[in-house]
Structure formats: structure tokens, C-alpha cells
C-alpha positions in Angstrom: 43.6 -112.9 23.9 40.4 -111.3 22.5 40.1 -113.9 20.1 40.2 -116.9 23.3 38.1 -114.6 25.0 35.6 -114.3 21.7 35.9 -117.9 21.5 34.8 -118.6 24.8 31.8 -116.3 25.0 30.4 -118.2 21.5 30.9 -121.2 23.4 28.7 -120.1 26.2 25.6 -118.5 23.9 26.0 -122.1 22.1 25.5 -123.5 25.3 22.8 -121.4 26.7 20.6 -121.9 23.4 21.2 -125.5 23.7 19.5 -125.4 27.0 17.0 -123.2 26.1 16.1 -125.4 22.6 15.8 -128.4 25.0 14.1 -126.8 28.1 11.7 -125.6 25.9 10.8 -129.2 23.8 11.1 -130.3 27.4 8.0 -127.9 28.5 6.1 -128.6 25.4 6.2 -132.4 25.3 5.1 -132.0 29.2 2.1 -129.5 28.2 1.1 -132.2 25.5 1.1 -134.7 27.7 -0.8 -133.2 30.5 -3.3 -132.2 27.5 -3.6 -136.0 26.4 -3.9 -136.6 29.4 -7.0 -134.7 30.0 -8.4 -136.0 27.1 -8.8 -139.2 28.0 -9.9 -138.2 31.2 -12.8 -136.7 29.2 -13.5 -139.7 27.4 -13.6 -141.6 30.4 -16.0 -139.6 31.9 -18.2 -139.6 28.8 -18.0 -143.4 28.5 -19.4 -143.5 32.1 -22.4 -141.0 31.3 -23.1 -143.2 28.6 -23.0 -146.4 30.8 -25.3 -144.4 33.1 -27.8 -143.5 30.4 -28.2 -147.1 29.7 -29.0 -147.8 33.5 -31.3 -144.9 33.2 -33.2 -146.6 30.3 -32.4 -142.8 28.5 -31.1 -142.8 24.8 -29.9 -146.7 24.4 -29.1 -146.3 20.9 -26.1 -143.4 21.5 -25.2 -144.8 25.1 -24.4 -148.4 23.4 -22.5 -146.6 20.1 -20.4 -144.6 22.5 -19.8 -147.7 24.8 -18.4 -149.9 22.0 -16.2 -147.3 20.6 -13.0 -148.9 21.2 -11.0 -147.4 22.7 -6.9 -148.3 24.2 -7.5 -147.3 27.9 -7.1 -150.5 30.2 -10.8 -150.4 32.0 -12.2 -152.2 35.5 -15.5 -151.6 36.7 -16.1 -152.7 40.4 -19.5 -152.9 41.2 -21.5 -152.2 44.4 -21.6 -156.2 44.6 -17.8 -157.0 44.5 -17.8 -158.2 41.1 -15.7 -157.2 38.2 -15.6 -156.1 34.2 -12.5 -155.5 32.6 -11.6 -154.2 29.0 -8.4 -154.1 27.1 -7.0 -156.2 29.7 -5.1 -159.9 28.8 -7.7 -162.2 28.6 -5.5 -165.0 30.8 -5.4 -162.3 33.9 -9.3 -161.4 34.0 -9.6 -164.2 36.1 -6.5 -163.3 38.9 -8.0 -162.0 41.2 -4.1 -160.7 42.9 -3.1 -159.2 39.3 -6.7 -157.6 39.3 -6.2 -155.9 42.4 -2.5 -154.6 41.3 -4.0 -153.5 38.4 -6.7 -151.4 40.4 -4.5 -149.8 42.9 -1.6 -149.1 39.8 -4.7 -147.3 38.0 -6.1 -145.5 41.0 -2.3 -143.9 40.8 -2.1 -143.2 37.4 -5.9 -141.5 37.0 -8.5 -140.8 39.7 -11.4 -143.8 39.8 -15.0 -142.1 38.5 -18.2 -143.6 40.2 -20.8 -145.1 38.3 -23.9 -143.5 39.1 -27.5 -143.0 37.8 -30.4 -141.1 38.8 -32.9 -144.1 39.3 -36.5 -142.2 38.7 -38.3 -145.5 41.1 -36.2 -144.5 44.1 -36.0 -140.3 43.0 -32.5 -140.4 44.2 -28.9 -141.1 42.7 -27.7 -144.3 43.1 -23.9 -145.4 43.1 -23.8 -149.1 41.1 -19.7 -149.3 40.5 -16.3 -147.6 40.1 -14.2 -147.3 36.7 -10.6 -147.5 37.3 -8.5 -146.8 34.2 -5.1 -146.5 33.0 -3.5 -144.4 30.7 -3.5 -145.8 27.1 -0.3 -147.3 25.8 -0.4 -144.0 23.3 0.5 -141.7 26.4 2.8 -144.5 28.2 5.1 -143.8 25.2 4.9 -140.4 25.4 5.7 -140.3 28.7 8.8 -141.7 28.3 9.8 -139.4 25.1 11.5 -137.1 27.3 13.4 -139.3 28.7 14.5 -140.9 25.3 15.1 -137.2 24.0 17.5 -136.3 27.2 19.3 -139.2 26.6 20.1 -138.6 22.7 21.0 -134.8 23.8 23.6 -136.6 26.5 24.9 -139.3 24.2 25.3 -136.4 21.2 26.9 -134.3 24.2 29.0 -137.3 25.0 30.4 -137.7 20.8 31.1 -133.3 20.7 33.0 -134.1 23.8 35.2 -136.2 22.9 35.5 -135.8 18.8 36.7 -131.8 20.4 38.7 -133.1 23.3 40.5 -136.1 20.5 40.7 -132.8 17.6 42.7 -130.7 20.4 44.8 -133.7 21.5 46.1 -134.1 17.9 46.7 -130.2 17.3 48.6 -130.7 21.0 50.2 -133.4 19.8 51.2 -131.8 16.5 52.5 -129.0 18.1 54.9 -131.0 20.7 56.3 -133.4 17.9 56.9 -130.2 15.8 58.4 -128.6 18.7 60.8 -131.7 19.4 62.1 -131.9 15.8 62.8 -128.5 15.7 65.0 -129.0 18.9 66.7 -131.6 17.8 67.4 -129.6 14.1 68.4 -126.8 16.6 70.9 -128.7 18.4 72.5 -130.4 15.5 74.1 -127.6 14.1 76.5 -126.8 16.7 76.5 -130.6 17.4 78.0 -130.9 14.2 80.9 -127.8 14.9 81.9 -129.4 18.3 82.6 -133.1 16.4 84.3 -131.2 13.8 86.6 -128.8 16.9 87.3 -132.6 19.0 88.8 -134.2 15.5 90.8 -130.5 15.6 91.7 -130.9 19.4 93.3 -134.3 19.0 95.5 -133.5 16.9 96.7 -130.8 19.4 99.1 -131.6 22.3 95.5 -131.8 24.4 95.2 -135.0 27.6 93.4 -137.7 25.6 91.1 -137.7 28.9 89.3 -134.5 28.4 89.3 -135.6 25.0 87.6 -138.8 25.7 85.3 -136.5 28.4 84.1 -134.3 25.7 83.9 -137.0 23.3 81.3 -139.0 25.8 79.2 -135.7 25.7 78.9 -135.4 22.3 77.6 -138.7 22.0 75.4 -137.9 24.4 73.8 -135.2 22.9 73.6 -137.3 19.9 71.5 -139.6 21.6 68.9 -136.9 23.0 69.0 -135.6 19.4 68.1 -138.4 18.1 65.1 -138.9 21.1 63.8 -135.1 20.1 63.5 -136.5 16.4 61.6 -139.7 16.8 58.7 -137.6 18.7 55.5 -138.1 16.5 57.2 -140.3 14.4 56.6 -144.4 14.8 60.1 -145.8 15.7 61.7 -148.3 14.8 61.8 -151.9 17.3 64.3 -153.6 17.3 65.2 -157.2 19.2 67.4 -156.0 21.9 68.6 -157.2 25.7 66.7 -155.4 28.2 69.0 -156.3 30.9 72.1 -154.7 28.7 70.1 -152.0 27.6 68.8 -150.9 31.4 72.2 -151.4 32.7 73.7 -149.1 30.1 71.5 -146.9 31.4 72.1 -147.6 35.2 75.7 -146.8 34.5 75.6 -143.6 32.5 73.2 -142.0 35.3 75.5 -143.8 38.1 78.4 -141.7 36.5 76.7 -138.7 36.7 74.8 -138.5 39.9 75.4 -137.3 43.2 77.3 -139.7 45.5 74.4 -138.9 48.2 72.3 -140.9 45.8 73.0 -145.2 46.8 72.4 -147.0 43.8 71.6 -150.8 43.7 71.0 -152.9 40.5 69.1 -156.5 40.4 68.6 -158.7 37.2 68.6 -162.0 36.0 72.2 -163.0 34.6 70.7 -164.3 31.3 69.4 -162.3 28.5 65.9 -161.1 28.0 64.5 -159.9 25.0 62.1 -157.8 23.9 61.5 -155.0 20.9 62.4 -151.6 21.8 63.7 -148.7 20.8 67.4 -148.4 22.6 67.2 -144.3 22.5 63.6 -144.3 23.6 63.9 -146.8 26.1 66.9 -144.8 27.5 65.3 -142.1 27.9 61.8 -143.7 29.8 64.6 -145.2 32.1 66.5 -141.9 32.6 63.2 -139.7 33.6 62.0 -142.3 36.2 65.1 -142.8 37.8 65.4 -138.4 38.0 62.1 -138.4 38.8 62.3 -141.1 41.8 65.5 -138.7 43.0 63.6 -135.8 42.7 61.1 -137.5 45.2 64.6 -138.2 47.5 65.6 -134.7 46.9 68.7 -136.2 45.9 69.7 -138.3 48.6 68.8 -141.8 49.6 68.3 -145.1 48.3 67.4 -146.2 44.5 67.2 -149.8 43.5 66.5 -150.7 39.8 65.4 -154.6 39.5 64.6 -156.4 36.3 62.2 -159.5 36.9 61.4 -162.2 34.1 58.0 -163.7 34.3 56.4 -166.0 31.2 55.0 -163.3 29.0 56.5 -160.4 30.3 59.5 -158.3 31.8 59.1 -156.1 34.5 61.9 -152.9 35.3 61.1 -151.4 38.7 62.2 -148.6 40.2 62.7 -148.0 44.2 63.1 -145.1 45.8 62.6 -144.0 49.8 61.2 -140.5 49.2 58.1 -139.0 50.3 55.7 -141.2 48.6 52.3 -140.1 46.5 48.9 -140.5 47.6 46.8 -143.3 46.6 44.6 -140.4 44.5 47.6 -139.3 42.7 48.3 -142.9 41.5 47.0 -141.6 38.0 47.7 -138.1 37.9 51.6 -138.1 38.1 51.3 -139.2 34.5 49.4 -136.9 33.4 51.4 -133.4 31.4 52.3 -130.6 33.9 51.4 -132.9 37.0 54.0 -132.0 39.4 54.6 -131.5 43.4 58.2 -129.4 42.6 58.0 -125.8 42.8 60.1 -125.9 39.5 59.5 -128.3 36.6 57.2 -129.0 33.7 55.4 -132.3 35.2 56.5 -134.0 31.7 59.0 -136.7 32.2 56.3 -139.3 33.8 54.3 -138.3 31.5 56.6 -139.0 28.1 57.4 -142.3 30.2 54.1 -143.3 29.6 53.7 -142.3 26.2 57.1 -144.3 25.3 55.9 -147.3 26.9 52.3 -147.6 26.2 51.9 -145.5 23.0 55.3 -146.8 21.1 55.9 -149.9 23.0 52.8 -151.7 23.6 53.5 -151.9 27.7 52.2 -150.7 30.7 53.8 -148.0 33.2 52.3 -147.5 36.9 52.8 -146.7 40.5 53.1 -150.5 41.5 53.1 -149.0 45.1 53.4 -146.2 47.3 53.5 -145.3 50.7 53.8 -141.2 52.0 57.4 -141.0 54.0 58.3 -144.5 52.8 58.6 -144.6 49.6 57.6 -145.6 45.7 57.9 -148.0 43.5 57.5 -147.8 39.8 57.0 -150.4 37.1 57.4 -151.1 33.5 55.9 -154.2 31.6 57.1 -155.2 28.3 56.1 -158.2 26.8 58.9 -160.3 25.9 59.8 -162.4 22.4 62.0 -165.1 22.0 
């Protein structure tokens, strides 16, 4: 516990110095930009002085040096007579008038317009002769957009720690489970083993051949879940089987043992159809969603299992009349520990899923589902000749 709890808080401080590290080259990069920015306002402002000395007649030497430094800022100069100079703007747009007038309004946004003005010594007064309009230069255009780019490598390295974690603790999970299955199968194999070796003993004993036979029937059948517990994390082996045969086996060891309350009804095609599977595996997929749809009857009602054949695939669908799942629960009910019963693990749709998808190469769903109706369930299998 102190070490999950230790864990935990070294998460956090990880966390909180991330957002710190980032709030802070988030500040920074807004600071420099805000400082560019001024800048160039202070160029611009320069560039017009010098533009006014050369109205003024003043120094024309330094005025016409500072005026023909280049420089990257996108310029337009509206003068007192309507007409317009541009610089560092494409040469086939000085003429459009339209894209002229976008362009003023988009600078008069981006930096505020400085009058032209310059003290005319004839008239003793100041006189206005035009307006600079200028954008920001394609330097500080990128920059502006380098938080941006930064936020979104942050998210997208997020996004890979995320899921490299989430993937790591899914295989120790996973590890743990298959170890925890093969362990329960070893478990159950010893006395498995004693009780085969006591029904040879009992038979030759003046014992009814029918409890015999009974007891006979349940070791096999915990032979079989053995031999489920042992194939967890391990790829099994497909074989070309009948799924009809194989589902009705099924349909009749549960029929056998389930309460008469529960009406059973079984469709399928009278021909074969094949597909590769694994008979113990499949079994078991077959046995947990036919509990789990009379769970959802709380063991009374009726069940129908129906096999349908289409070109590429076979389809196994189970029926109940229970209570039904929500539309949002269509996904969760296969998800480990999902469950609506006050006892249970929430594991059996769950390994269902992993069976058919994971081992099997299908697809398991909630084909429909209505609350105090009903649900159906459905397998796909692609099918092989």
C-alpha cells in the first residue's frame, strides 16, 4: 500500500513539473513574441520618420538608406489622395484593388496604422500626407504559431506514454490471468487424476452402472474446463470442425443441466457448416453467453440459440427475454468486471470476446437490445470450405 501510494504521488510531481516545464516555455515564447513584436513596431515607426524627413527636405542621404533597408514587413501607404504604394506585397495583387483593401483592414488588425506626417516649414504647421498599414513579418507569423506546434508534440508524446503504459499494464494483466488459469488447471488435475483412478475402482464394485456413468460424465467434464484453464495465453490450436454439431453439443450439455423454468429452443441449418475453431474454447464462449443471457432472465424464461449461414460467414445468436441493456452499455458488458449482479466477476462476456476475436478472428456484439424485452447476442465466424 505505501508503495501504490508512493507510486502515485511520483506520478503526480511528474505531472505537475510537466505543466510547469511547458507553462513556462508557453510564457516565454509569448514574452518573445510580444517583444518581436514591438520591434517591428519600432522599425515601422522609424521607417516613417525617415519617409517624413525626406518630405521635410531634412537629411536625404540617411532618410533614403533607412527607407531601402529591406525589410519582410508587408507595407501599404494610403495617401491623402486615395492612391496607393505597397512593398513586399505579390507583384500580380498590387493592382486589386478588393485584395488591397483585405489586405488593409487584415493589417489594421494585426498592428495599429501610423500616419505619415511632416512638419511643412511653408505652411508652419504639421501636415498628414498618408497612412502605413503593415503586417507582421513572416518571421513572427511562424512564431506565432510555435506554440501551437509545441502543444501539439506535448499532446501527441502524451498520447504515445499513454498508451505504450496502458499496452505494458495490459500484458503484465494478461500475464498474470494466463498464469493464474494454468495454475488452476494444474490445481485441478491432481485430484482429477485420483477420482479417474477411484471410478475404474468403483466399477469393479457391485455399484448401479448409472451413477457410474453420472460421475463418469463429470469427470469429463472437468476435463474439458481443464483443458480451457490451460489454453489461456497460449495460441490454440484450429481445427476444421461443424459448428452446427459443435453448438448443439453444447445446447445439450447446458439443456441437461439447467433449470426446467428455463424454455430452450434450438434453430440451424440441417447441413454442415464449417469453420476453424477450437471445440473446448468454443464450448466454453457458448456456455458463458447462454448463463449470462439466463442470468439476465434470472433463470426463467425463454432462450433461443439459432445458427444462420450467410456467404462468408456463420452467425450463432443468442435470445433471451430478460431485462435488456441500454444502448450505452452496448460496449461495456464486454469489458472485465462489467456487471449489473450484485454477485459475479463481470468476466464471462468478457472471455467471450477474447475467444472469439482474439483466438478466432470473429466478432461478438449485442446485435440488439431492448430494456424489459429482451437481448440478442451474436457471434460471426468466417466460414472455410
Amino acid at each position: 500500500m505505501i508503495f501504490k501510494n508512493r507510486q502515485v504521488l511520483i506520478r503526480w510531481i511528474l505531472i505537475l513539473a510537466s505543466f510547469a516545464i511547458v507553462s513556462g516555455i508557453l510564457w516565454n515564447t509569448y514574452i518573445f513574441f510580444q517583444e518581436f513584436k514591438k520591434d517591428e513596431r519600432t522599425k515601422m515607426e522609424i521607417w516613417v520618420r525617415s519617409f517624413n524627413s525626406i518630405n521635410a527636405g531634412e537629411d536625404l542621404l540617411l532618410a533614403g538608406d533607412i527607407i531601402a533597408t529591406e525589410n519582410s514587413n508587408p507595407r501599404i501607404i494610403r495617401n491623402d489622395k486615395g492612391g496607393v504604394e505597397t512593398m513586399n506585397i505579390e507583384e500580380d495583387k498590387i493592382k486589386d484593388s478588393v485584395y488591397i483593401n483585405k489586405k488593409i483592414l487584415q493589417f489594421s488588425k494585426e498592428n495599429q496604422p501610423i500616419d505619415i506626417i511632416y512638419f511643412d516649414e511653408s505652411l508652419k504647421k504639421d501636415v498628414k500626407v498618408g497612412t502605413l498599414y503593415y503586417g507582421n513579418s513572416e518571421t513572427l507569423n511562424k512564431l506565432k504559431y510555435y506554440p501551437l506546434a509545441l502543444l501539439l508534440i506535448i499532446v501527441l508524446f502524451a498520447a504515445v506514454a499513454y498508451f505504450f503504459f496502458s499496452a505494458s499494464k495490459a500484458s503484465e494483466q494478461n500475464k498474470l490471468w494466463a498464469g493464474m488459469a494454468k495454475e488452476t488447471a494444474h490445481q485441478i488435475g491432481t485430484p482429477l487424476s485420483s477420482l479417474v483412478g477411484w471410478t475404474e475402482i468403483l466399477k469393479t464394485e457391485n455399484v448401479d452402472p448409472e451413477y457410474v456413468m453420472e460421475i463418469e460424465k463429470d469427470i469429463d467434464r472437468l476435463q474439458t474446463i481443464t483443458e480451457r484453464f490451460s489454453k489461456i495465453g497460449s495460441i490454440p490450436t484450429l481445427i476444421r470442425l461443424d459448428i452446427v454439431q459443435e453448438t448443439r453439443d453444447s445446447y445439450d450439455y447446458l439443456l441437461s443441466r439447467t433449470s426446467k423454468l428455463v424454455h430452450f429452443t434450438f434453430k440451424a441449418p440441417e447441413t454442415p457448416i464449417y469453420s476453424e475453431i477450437n471445440a473446448q474454447l468454443y464450448s466454453w464462449t457458448i456456455e458463458n453467453m447462454v448463463k449470462n443471457a439466463i442470468d439476465a432472465m434470472k433463470g426463467k424464461g425463454d432462450l433461443k440459440l439459432e445458427i444462420i449461414s450467410t456467404e462468408k460467414f456463420v452467425k450463432i445468436q443468442i435470445t433471451d427475454n430478460g431485462k435488456g441493456i441500454p444502448k450505452r452499455n452496448f460496449k461495456k458488458v464486454f469489458q472485465p468486471g462489467f456487471t449489473s449482479k450484485k454477485r459475479g466477476w463481470g468476466l464471462g462476456l468478457s472471455l467471450a470476446k477474447r475467444i472469439v476475436e482474439n483466438y478466432h478472428d470473429g466478432k461478438v456484439k449485442v446485435l440488439k437490445s431492448e430494456l424489459g424485452k429482451g437481448t440478442t447476442m451474436q457471434i460471426s465466424l468466417k466460414t472455410v470450405g
